[in-house]
C-alpha positions in Angstrom: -15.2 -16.4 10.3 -12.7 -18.7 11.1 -14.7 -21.3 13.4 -16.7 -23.7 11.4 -19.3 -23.8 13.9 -20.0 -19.8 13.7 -22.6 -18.8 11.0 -20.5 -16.3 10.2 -17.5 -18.6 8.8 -16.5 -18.4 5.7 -13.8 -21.0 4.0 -13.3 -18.5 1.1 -12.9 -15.1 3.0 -10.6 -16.2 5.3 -7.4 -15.7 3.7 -8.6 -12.1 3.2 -8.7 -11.4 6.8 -5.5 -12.9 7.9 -3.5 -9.3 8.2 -6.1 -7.8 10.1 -6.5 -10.8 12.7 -2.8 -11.1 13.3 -2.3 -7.1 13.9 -5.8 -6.8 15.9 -4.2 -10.2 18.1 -0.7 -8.6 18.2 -2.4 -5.6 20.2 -4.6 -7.6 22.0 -2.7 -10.5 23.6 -4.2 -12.9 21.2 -0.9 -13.8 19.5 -1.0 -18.0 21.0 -4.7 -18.3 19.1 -3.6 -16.6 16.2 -0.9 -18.3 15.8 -3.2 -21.5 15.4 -5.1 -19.9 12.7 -2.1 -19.3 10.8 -0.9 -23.1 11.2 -4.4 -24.2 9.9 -3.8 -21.7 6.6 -0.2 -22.6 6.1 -1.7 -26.3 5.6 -4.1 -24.5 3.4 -1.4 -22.3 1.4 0.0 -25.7 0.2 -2.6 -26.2 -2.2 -3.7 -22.7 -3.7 -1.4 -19.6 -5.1 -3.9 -17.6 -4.0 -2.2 -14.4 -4.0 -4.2 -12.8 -0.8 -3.7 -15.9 1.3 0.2 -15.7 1.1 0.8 -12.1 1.1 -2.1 -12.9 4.2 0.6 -15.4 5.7 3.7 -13.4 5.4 2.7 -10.5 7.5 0.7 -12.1 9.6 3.6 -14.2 10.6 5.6 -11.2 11.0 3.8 -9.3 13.4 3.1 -12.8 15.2 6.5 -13.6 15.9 9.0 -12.6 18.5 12.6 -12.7 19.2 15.2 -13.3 16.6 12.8 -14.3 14.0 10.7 -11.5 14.0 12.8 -9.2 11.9 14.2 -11.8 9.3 9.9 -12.5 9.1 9.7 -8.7 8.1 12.3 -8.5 5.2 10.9 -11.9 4.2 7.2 -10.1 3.4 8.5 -7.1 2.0 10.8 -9.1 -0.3 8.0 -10.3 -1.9 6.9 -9.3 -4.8 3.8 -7.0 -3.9 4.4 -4.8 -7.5 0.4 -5.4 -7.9 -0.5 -5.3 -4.0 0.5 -1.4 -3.2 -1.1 -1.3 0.1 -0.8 -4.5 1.4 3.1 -3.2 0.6 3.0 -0.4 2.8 0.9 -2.0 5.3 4.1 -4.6 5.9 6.0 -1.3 5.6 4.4 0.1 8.3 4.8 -3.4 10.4 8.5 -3.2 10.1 8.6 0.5 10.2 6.8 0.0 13.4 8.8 -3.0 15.0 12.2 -1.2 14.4 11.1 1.8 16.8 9.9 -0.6 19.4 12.9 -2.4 19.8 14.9 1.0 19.8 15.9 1.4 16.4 14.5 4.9 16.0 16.7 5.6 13.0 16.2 2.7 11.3 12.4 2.7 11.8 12.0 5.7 9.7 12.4 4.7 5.9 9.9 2.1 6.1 7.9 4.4 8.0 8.5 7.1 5.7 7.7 4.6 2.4 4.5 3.5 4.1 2.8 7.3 4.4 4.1 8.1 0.6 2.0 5.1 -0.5 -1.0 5.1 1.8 -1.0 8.8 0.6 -1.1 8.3 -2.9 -3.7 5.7 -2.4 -5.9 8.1 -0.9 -5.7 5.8 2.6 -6.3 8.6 4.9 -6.5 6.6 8.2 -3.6 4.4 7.5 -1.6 7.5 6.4 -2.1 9.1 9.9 -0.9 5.5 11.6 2.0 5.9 9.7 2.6 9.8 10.5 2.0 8.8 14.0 4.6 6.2 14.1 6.8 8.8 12.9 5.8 11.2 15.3 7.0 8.6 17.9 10.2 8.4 15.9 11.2 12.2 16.5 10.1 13.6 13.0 7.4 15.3 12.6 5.2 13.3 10.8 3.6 16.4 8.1 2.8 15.6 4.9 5.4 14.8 2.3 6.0 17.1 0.2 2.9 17.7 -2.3 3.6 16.0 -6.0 1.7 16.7 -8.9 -0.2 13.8 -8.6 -1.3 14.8 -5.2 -3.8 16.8 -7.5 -5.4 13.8 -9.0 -8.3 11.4 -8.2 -6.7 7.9 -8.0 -8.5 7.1 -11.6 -7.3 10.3 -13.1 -4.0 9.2 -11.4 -3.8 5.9 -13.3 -4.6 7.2 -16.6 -2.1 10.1 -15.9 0.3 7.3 -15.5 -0.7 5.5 -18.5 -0.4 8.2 -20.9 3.3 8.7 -19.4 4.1 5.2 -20.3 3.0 6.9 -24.1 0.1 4.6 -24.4 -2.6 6.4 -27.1 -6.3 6.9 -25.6 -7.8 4.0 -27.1 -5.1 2.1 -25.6 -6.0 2.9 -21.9 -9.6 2.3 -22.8 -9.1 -1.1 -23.8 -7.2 -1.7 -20.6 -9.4 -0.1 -18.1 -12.4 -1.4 -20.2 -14.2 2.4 -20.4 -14.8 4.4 -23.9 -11.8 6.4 -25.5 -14.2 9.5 -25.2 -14.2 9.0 -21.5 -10.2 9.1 -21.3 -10.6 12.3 -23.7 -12.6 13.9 -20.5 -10.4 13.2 -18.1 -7.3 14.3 -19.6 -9.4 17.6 -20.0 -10.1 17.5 -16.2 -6.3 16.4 -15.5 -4.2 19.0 -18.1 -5.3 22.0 -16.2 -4.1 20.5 -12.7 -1.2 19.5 -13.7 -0.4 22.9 -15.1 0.1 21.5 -18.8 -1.5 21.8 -22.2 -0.9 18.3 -24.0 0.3 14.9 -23.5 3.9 14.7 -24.1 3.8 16.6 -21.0 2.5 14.5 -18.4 5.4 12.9 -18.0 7.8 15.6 -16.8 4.1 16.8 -14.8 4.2 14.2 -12.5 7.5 14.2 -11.1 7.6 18.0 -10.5 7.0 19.2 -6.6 3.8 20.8 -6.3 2.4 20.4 -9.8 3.4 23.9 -10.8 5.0 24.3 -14.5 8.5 24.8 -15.0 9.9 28.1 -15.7 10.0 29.4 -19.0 13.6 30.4 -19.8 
């Protein structure tokens, strides 16, 4: 993909695949090749914002690099602002997270570690959720599942309109966002009431920050 002589290159995809490559070469002994890839889309960088081809960069240049540099290249791609890009978040997360344990900074390896499996979890990333409970595991902690949240309960789109109705938007306001019918919303929060243990909206809110999705206590 990233030889113009392969059929398989393509100019446009490339940026997409920068993350993978670098991790794949960091494991592989690839790092001096990928390293010229990575030159040849920093020239590129220069003249696109393309949001996939930087956040693309900045980890791959993290896991590329060694010595001194390497760490200061890991706060640099979390400092980013990745508000929009969740998993590519914890995947840089999960770099650092992993770094810190192989340079014998057990301790400090966890709370990226830790931040990485709450996301990939949320997501619904099974297989990068058990990467990061494995890194963990190396760490001396057990690795199990957090704790389970309400939202646990959810499918990611019942999730996001969950959320949506706790920011107190009405349901033909989340249509017109997620582009689907208001009576469509109306059956999912039919679907989502009952697993979150509530009966209406104004308690969604509270719902989703309560362990376990069980309703409080009646006093």
């Amino acid at each position: 993909m990233h030889d113009p002589a392969d059929p398989a290159y393509q100019l446009a995809l490339r940026c997409h695949t920068l993350a993978d490559l670098a991790e794949a070469a960091s494991h592989s002994g690839q790092e001096v090749s990928m390293r010229g890839i990575v030159a040849e889309m920093e020239e590129a960088a220069l003249l696109t914002p393309s949001p996939s081809l930087h956040i693309g960069l900045r980890h791959a240049r993290a896991v590329l690099a060694d010595g001194v540099r390497a760490e200061s290249l890991h706060v640099a791609s979390l400092a980013a602002d990745l508000s929009h890009h969740p998993l590519a978040r914890a995947r840089a997360q999960l770099a650092y997270g992993r770094w810190l344990r192989r340079h014998h900074r057990v301790a400090d390896s966890r709370p990226p570690l830790r931040a990485a499996r709450d996301i990939f979890d949320t997501l619904g990333a099974l297989p990068w959720g058990e990467r990061a409970r494995q890194e963990l595991r190396a760490s001396g902690e057990s690795g199990e599942p957090r704790v389970r949240e309400a939202s646990d309960r959810l499918t990611p789109q019942e999730l996001q309109i969950a959320l949506l109705v706790a920011e107190g938007l009405t349901n033909k306001e989340i249509s017109q966002r997620l582009y689907v019918s208001h009576r469509t919303i109306g059956t999912h929060l039919y679907r989502i009431f009952p697993k979150l243990g509530i009966t209406s909206r104004s308690e969604v809110r509270a719902a989703l920050s309560r362990p376990d999705g069980t309703p409080d206590a009646v006093t």
